[in-house]
Backbone as CSV, one residue per row, in Angstrom:
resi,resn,N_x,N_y,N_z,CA_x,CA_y,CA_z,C_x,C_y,C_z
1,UNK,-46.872,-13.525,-122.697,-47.540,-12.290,-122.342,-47.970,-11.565,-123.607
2,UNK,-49.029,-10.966,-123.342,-49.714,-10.154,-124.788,-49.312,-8.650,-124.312
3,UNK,-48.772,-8.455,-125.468,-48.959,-6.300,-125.554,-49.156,-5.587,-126.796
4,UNK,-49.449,-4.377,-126.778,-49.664,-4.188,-127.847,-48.765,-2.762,-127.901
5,UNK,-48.093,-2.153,-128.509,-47.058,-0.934,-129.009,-47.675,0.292,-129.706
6,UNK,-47.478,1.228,-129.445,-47.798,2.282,-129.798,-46.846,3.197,-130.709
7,UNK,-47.124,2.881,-132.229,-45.292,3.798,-132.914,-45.946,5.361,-133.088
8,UNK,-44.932,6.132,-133.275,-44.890,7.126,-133.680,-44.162,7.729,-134.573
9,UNK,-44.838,8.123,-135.890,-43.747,8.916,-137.126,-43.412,9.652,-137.073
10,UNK,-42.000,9.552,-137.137,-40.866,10.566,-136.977,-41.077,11.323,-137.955
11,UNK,-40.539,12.943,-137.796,-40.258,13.961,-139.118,-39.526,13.303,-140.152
12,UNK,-38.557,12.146,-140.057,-37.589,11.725,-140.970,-37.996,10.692,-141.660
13,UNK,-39.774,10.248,-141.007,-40.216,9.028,-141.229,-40.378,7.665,-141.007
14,UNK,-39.058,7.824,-139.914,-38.976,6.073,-139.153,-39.922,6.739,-137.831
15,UNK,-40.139,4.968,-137.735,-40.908,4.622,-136.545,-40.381,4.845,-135.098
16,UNK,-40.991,5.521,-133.861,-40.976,5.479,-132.544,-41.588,5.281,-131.793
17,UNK,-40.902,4.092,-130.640,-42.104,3.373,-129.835,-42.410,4.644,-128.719
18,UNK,-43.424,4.647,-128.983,-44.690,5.779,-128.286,-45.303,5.580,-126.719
19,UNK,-45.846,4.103,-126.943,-46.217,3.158,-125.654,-46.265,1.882,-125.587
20,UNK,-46.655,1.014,-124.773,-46.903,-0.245,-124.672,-47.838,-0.435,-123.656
21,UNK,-48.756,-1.581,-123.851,-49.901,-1.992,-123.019,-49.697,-2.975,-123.022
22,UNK,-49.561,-3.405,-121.701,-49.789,-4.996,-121.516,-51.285,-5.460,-121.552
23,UNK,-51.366,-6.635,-122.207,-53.053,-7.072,-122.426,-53.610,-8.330,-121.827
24,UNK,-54.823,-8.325,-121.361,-55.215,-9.722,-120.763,-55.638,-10.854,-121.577
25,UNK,-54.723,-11.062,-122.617,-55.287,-11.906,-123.781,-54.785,-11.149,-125.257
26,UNK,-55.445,-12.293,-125.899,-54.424,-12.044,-127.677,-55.301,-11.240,-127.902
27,UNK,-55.261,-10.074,-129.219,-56.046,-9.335,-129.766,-56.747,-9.985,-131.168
28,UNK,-57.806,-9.544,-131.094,-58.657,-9.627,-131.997,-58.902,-8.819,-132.925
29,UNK,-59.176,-7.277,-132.542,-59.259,-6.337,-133.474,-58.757,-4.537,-132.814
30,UNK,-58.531,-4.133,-133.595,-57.822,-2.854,-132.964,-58.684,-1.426,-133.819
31,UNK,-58.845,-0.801,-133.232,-59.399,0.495,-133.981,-58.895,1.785,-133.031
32,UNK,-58.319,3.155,-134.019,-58.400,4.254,-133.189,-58.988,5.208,-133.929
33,UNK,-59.733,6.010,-133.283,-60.791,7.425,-133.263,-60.429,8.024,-132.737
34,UNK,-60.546,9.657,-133.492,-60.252,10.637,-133.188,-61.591,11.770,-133.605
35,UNK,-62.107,12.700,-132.639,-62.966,13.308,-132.411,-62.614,14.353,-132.001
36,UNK,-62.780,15.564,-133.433,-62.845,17.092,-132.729,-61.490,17.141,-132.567
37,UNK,-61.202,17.881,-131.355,-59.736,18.413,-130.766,-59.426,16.936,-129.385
38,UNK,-60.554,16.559,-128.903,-60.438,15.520,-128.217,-59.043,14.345,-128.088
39,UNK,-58.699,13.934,-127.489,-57.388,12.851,-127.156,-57.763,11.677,-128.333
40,UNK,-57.298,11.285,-128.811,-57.545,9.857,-129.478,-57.681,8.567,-128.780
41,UNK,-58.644,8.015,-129.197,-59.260,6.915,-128.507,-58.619,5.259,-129.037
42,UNK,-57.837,4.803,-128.654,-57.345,3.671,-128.999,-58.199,2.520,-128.502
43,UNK,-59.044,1.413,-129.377,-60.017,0.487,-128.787,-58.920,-0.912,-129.087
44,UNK,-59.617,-1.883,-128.151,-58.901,-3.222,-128.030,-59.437,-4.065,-128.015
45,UNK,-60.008,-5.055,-128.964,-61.118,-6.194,-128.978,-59.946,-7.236,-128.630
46,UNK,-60.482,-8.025,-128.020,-59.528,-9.120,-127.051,-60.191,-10.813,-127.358
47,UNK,-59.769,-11.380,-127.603,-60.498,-13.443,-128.414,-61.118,-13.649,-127.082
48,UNK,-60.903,-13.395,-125.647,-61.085,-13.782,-124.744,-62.531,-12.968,-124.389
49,UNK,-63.102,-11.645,-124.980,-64.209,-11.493,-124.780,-64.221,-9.530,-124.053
50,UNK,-62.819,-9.362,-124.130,-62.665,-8.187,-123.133,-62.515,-7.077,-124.194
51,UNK,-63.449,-5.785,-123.725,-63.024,-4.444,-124.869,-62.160,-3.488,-123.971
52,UNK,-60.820,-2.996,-124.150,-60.070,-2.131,-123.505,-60.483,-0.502,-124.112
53,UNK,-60.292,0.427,-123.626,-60.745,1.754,-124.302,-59.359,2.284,-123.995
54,UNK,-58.678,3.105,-124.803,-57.411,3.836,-124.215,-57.471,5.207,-124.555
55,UNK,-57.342,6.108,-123.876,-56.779,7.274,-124.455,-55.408,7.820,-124.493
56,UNK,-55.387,8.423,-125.476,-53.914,8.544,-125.461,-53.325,10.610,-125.216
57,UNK,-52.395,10.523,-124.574,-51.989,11.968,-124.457,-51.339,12.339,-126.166
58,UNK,-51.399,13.267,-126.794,-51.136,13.370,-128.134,-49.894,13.893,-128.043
59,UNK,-49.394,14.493,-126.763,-48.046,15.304,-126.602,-46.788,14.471,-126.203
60,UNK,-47.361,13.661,-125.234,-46.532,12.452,-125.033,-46.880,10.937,-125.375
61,UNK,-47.664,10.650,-126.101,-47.894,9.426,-126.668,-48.532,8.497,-125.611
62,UNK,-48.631,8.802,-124.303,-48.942,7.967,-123.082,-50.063,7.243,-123.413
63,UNK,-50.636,6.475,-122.065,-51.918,6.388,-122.181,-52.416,6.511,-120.921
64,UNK,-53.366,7.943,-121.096,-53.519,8.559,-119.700,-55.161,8.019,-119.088
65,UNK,-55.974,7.273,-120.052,-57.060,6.622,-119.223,-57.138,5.399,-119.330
66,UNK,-57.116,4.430,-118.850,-57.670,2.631,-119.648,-59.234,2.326,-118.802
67,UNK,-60.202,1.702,-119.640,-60.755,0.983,-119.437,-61.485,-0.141,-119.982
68,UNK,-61.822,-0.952,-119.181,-61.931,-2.639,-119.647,-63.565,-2.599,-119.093
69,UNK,-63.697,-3.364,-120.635,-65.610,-3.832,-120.114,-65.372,-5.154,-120.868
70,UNK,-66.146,-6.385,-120.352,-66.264,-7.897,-120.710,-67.388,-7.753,-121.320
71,UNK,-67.413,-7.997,-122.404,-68.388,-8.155,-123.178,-69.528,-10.086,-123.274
72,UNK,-68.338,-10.942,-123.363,-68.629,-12.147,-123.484,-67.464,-12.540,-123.736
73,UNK,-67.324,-14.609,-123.673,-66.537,-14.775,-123.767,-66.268,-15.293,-124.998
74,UNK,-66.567,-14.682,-126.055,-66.402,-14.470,-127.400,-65.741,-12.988,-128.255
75,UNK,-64.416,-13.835,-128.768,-63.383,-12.072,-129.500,-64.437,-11.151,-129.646
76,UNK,-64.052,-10.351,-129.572,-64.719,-8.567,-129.775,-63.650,-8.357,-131.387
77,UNK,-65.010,-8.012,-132.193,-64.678,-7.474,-133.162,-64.803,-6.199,-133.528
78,UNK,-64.248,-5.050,-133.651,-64.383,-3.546,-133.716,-64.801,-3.273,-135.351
79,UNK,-65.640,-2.521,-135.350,-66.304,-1.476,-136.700,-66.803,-0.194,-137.000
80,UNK,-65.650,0.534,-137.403,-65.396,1.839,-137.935,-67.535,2.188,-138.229
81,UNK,-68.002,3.373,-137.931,-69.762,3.400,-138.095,-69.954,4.969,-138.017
82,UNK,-70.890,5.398,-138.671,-71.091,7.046,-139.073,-72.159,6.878,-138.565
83,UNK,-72.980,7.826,-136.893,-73.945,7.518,-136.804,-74.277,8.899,-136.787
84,UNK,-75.028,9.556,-137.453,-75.753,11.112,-137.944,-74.453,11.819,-137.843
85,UNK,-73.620,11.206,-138.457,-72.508,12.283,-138.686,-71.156,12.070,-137.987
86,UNK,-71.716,11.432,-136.652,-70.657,11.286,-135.765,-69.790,10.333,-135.663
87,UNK,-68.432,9.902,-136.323,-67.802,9.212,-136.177,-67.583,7.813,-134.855
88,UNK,-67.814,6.900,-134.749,-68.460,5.774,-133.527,-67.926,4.737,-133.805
89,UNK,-67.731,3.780,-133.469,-67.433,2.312,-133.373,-68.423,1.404,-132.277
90,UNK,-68.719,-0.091,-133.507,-69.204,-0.948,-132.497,-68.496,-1.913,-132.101
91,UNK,-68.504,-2.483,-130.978,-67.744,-3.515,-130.756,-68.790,-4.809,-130.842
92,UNK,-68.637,-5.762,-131.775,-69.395,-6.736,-131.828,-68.948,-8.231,-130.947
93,UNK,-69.924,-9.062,-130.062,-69.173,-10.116,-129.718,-70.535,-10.480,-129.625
94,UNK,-71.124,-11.486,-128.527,-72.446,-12.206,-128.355,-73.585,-11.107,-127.466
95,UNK,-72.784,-9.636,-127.747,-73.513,-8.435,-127.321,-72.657,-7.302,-128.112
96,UNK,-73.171,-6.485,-127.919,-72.663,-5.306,-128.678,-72.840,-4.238,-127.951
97,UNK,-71.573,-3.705,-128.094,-71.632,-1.937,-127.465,-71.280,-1.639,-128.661
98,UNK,-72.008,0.020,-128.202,-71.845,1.113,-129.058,-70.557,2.371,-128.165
99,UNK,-69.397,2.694,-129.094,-68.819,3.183,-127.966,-69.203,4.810,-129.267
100,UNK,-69.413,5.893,-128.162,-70.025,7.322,-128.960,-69.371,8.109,-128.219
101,UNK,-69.002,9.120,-129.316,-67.937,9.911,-128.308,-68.340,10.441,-127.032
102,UNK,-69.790,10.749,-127.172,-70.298,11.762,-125.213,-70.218,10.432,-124.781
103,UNK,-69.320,9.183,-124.327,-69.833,8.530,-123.737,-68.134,8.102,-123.334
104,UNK,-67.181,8.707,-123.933,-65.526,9.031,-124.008,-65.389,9.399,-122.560
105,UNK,-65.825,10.097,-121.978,-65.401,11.276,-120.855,-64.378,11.460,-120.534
């Protein structure tokens, strides 16, 4: 089974597990964004072709939205991208999304 863990730094500096996601496949690439006052956006490029989107609650570490788009059945590779300012990521595979924050909801 694939998952992926969510730590959180303690005031003292050690690590605390935050969350866990179970995944439909091994990971490929991982990126998180943060926008404004907005929730942080945890992304999930998957070898099998799948992009997960997560958000995360910042108070309790949860993850209070998931969603999954199939891109192809080629890994999704994630890339950090400044587009007029706005902090973005693409997910590259044998198509490409652009994930932009008005597009977060």
């Amino acid at each position: 089974s694939h998952t992926t863990r969510l730590l959180g730094i303690q005031s003292d500096g050690s690590l605390q597990s935050a969350a866990v996601q179970a995944l439909p496949g091994p990971v490929s690439s991982l990126a998180m964004l943060q926008v404004g006052s907005d929730q942080p956006v945890f992304l999930v490029g998957l070898q099998n072709g799948i992009l997960l989107r997560l958000k995360l609650d910042v108070m309790s570490g949860q993850i209070t939205d998931r969603r999954t788009r199939f891109l192809s059945p080629r890994p999704v590779r994630l890339h950090h991208v400044s587009v007029g300012g706005v902090e973005t990521c693409f997910a590259l595979s044998t198509s490409v999304w652009v994930l932009h924050p008005q597009s977060w909801g």
